[in-house]
N, C-alpha and C positions, 0 to 999 in steps of 0.2 A: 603553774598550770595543772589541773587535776585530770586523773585519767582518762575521764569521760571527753574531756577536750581533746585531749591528746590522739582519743579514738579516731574521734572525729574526723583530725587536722587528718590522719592519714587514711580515714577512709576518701575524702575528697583527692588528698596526693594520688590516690590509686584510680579513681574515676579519671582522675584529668589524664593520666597516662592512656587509659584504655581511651578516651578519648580522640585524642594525639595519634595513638597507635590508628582506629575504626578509619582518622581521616587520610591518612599516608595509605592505608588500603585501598580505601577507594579511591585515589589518585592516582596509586598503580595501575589500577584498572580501567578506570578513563584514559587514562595516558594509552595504555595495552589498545584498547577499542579506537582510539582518534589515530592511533601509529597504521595499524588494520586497517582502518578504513580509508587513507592517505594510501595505504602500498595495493590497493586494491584499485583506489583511482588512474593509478600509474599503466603508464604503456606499455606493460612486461608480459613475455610470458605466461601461462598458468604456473608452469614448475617453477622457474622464479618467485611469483608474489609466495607461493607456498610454502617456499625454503625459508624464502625472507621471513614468513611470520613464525616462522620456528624459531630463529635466533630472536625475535621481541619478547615472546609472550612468556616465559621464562622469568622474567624482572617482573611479572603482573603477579605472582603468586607469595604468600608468606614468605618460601627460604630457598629464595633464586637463586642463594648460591649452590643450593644442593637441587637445583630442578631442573629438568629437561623431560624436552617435546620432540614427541613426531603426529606426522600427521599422515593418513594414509589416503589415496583416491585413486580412483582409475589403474590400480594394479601397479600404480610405483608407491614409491613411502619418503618423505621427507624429514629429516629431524635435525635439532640442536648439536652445535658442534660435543657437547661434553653426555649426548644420548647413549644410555645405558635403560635396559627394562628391567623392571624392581617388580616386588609386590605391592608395591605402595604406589597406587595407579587411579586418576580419575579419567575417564572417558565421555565421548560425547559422540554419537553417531549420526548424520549426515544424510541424506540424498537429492540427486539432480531430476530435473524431469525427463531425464532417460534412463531412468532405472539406475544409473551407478550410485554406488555406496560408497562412504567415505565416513572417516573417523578421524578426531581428534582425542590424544592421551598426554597426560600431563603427567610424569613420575616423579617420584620424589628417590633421590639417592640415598637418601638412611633413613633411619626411623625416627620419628616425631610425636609429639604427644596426642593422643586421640584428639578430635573434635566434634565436628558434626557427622563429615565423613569421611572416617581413617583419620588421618592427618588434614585434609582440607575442609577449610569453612565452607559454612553457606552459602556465601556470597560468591565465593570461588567455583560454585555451580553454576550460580547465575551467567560468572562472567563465561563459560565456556559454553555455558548453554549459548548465550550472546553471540559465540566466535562463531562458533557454526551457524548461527542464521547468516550473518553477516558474510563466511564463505559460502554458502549453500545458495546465497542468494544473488552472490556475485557470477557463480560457477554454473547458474539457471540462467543469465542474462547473455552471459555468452554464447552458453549453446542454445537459446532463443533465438540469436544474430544469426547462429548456423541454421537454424531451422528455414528460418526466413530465406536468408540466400538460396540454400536450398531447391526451398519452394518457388522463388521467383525462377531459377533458370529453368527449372522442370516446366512451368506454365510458360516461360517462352518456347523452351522448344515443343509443346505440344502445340502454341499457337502456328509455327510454323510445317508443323507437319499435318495439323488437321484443320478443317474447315468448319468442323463443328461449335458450336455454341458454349459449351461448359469446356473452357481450355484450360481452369484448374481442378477437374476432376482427382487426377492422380496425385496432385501435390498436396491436395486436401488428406485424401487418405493415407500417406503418412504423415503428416501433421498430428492424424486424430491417435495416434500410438501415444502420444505426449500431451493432448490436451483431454481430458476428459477427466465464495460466501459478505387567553387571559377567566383561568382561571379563577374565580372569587375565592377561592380558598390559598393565603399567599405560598404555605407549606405546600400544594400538592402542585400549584404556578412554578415553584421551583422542580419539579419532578417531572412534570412534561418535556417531551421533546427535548431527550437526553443527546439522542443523535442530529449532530446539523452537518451541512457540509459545508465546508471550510473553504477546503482547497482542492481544485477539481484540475484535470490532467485534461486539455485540450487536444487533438491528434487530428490535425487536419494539413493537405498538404498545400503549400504553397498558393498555388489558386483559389482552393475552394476558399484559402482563410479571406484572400484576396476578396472573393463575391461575397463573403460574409460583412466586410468591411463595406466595400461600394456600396450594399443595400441597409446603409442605413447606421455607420461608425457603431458597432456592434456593442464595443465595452463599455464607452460611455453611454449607451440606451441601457444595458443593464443594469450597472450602478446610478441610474437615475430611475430605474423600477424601483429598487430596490429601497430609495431614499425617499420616491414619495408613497410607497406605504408602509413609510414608518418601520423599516425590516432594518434592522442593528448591522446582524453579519452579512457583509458583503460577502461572498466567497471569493477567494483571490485564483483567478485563472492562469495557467501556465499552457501556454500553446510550444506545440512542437511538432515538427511539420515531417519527421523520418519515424519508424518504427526504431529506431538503435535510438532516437535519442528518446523515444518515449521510454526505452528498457531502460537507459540509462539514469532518466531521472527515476522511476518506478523505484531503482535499486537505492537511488539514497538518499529521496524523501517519501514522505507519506502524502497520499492524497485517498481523499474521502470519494471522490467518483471520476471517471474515466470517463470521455465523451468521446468517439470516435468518427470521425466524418466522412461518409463514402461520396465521393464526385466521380471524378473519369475513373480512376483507379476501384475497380468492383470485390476484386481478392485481397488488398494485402489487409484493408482494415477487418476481415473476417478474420484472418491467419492468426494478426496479430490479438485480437481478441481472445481465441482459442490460448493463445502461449501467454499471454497476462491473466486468463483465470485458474492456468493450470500451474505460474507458481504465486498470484496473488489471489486465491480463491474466496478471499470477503469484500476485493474492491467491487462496489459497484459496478457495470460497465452497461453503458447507454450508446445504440447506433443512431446515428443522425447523418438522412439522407438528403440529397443535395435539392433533390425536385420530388413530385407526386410521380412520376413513369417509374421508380424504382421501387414502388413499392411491392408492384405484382411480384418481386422477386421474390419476397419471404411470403406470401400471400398463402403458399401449401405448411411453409415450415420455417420457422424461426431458428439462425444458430442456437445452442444451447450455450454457447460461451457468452450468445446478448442478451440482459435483464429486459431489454424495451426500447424499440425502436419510434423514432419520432420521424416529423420531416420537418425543413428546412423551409419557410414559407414568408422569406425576410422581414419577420418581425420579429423583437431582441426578446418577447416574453416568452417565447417557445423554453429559452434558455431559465426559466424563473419559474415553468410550468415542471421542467426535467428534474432543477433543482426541488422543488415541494412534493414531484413524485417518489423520490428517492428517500427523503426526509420521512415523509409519511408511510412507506414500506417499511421503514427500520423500527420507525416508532408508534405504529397503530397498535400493537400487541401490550404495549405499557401505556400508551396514553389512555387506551378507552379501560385498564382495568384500576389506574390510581384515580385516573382525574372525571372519568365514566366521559369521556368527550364522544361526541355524535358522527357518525358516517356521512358520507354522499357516496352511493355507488352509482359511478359510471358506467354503463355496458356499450362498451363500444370495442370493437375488434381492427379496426381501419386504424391503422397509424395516421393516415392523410386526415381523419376525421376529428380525429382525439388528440393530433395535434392541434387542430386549434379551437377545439373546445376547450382545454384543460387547461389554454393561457389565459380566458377569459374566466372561467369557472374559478380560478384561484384568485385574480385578481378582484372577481366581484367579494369571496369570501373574508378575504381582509379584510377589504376597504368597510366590510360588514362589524368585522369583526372590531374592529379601529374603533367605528359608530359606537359599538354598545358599549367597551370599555369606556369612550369618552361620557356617553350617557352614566356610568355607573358611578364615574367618579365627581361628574355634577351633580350627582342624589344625593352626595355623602357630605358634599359641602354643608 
């Protein structure tokens, strides 16, 4: 075997290790994040899950045996049984939607070869970047619950002490301390309408889902809008009928838009509204009213926590009009400057009106749009 082979053979030996090595890292680190998120679902504590993710995240980093964590929040500190502070220190800072601060530090006990940063990789940024969204986002859904409680006893006991009409005045206003984001060219067809919605968060309680269901088997009228014009993505709906269980799923999956339905109950779906943009401030979030008499409500002023208020007029396209409004807010700024696609402005200020213009006005454009596509493609024949 001559040298040049020889080079070879172990420049490969050496790739297959880093290799090896690159995939055991990020298995650490998936493991670290799936352990996190498992002790975060649990019924413990805040100082518990906290202590808990000190002793795991330790095994997530290069040289676990020389590594220890603390973590700092709310004016106590948590750390690994074997915590000692070094100079050899990654951090990652934190905050809740009440102002507290909180910090996660990773040290290392001796010294180690430079990298990217000190001694830690890059990806060892990521992961801690990660952790702290992951606590930050669990530690906002809790005190989102307290907010809530909160503000429901306050608006009972003002409903029983006054006779007035606005009986969540007060509970709003500390709320608002914590709540305040076929084309013929096939190259540019792929470029459109980068944003879709997928998966959308249903928030309605008990009843109202109920009279949504009576007037007309709501899911399956949607998924049959949806299949006879020819529309691919379904969006898949998750209904939930509590504010805790909406934080709840919020904290650990993703959805594309938020729909929230006011019936008998007038404040909690605003409350709630305000505390899901103040820690998810890019979901969407659409109000959807039960009848036409609620609309005078926002008539002077619309919450700023709601993108766009609809109403409820038992017909399943309302829900297909919500979905293309949302689609086309995200994507009109790229659609009209890659693909130059055309407007329709609406001017309409009535939600009572523009709900149900907006189900037919979409539905006619597809079915338009359907047409010309099929026309174009019997030219080419």
């Amino acid at each position: 075997m001559d040298d040049n082979a020889l080079n070879q053979r172990n420049l490969n030996s050496e790739e297959i290790k880093q290799i090896l090595f690159e995939k055991k890292e990020r298995q650490k680190e998936l493991t670290a994040i799936n352990k996190t998120t498992a002790i975060l679902k649990g019924d413990k504590p805040i100082e518990d899950m906290l202590q808990e993710i000190c002793s795991i995240l330790p095994k997530a980093w290069q040289y676990p045996e020389h590594c220890a964590v603390r973590i700092k929040f709310g004016g106590k500190s948590y750390s690994s049984s074997n915590y000692k502070e070094t100079k050899w220190v990654q951090r990652r800072m934190f905050e809740t939607i009440d102002d507290k601060e909180g910090i996660i530090e990773i040290f290392y006990l001796k010294e180690f070869p430079v990298l990217d940063e000190g001694p830690f990789m890059k990806e060892e940024r990521h992961l801690i970047n990660n952790m702290s969204i992951l606590i930050s986002g669990y530690l906002n859904t809790i005190i989102g619950k307290r907010l809530l409680k909160v503000s429901q006893i306050q608006e009972k006991i003002q409903k029983e002490e006054t006779t007035q009409a606005d009986a969540g005045g007060m509970s709003m206003q500390l709320l608002q301390k914590f709540l305040n984001k076929h084309n013929s060219d096939r190259d540019i067809y792929h470029d459109l309408m980068p944003y879709k919605v997928r998966e959308i968060l249903l928030v309605a309680n008990l009843y109202d889902a109920y009279i949504i269901e009576k007037e007309g088997r709501f899911f399956e009228q949607l998924t049959g809008e949806y299949y006879q014009l020819n529309l691919s993505s379904v969006p898949r709906i998750t209904g939930v009928s509590s504010p805790e269980e909406a934080l709840e799923k919020l904290q650990f999956n993703h959805y594309d838009l938020v729909i929230l339905m006011m019936g008998i109950d007038k404040q909690t779906p605003i409350q709630l509204s305000g505390i899901i943009r103040q820690i998810y401030p890019d979901i969407p979030i659409l109000l959807l009213l039960n009848n036409n008499s609620d609309v005078g409500t926002f008539e002077n002023k619309k919450p700023t926590s709601i993108d766009k208020i609809f109403v409820w007029n038992g017909d399943s396209k309302v829900f297909l009009a919500m979905v293309k409004y949302i689609e086309d807010l995200m994507n009109i700024d790229n659609d009209t400057k890659i693909g130059l696609v055309r407007i329709i402005l609406l001017v309409e200020d009535s939600a009572r009106y523009y709900s149900r213009f907006l189900p037919i006005l979409y539905s006619i454009v597809i079915e338009q749009t359907q047409h010309l596509i099929e026309e174009v493609n019997t030219d080419s024949l």
